[in-house]
N, C-alpha and C positions, 0 to 999 in steps of 0.2 A: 367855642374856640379851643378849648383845652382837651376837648375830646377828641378832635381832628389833630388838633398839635401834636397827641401823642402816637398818629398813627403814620408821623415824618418823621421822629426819629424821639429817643428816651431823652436826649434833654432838655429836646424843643418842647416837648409835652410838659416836662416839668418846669420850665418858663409858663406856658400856657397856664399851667394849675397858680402859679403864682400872680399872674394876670387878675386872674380869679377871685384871688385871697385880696390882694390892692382895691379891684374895683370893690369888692363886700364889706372893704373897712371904712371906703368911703360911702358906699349907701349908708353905713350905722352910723356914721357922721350925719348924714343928709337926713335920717331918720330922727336925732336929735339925742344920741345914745353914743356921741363921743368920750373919748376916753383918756388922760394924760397918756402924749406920747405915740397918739395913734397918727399924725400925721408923719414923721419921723418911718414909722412901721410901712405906711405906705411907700415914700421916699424908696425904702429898701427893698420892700419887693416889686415894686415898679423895676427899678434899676436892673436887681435880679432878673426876675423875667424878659429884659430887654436884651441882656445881657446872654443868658441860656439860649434864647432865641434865635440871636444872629449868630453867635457860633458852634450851635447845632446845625444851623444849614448850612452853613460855610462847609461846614465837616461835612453834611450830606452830598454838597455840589460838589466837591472837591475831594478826596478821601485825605491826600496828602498836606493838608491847608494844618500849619502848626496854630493850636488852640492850646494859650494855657489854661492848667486846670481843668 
């Protein structure tokens, strides 16, 4: 997914890579190699990447679409 992501546009992709980073922290959870703090770290870049996601396209679909940050 992150590899596609990056080829709509730099933010979407950088959402996508953090997609990435969420799902890996919860496999090492599911693997049994949790860590204080690690659900918190998901939390955030879940969010993140939902967040980069939708208005990297917005921005794509629309050029004029005000995105802060």
């Amino acid at each position: 997914m992150a590899a596609l992501a990056s080829g709509v546009d730099r933010r979407v992709g950088l959402g996508g890579v953090l997609f990435v980073i969420s799902d890996a922290l919860i496999a090492v959870d599911k693997a049994g190699a949790g860590f204080p703090g690690r659900g918190l770290i998901v939390l955030v870049t879940y969010l993140a990447a939902q967040y980069l996601i939708a208005t990297g396209w917005a921005r794509r679909v629309d050029p004029d679409v005000l995105v802060p940050v």
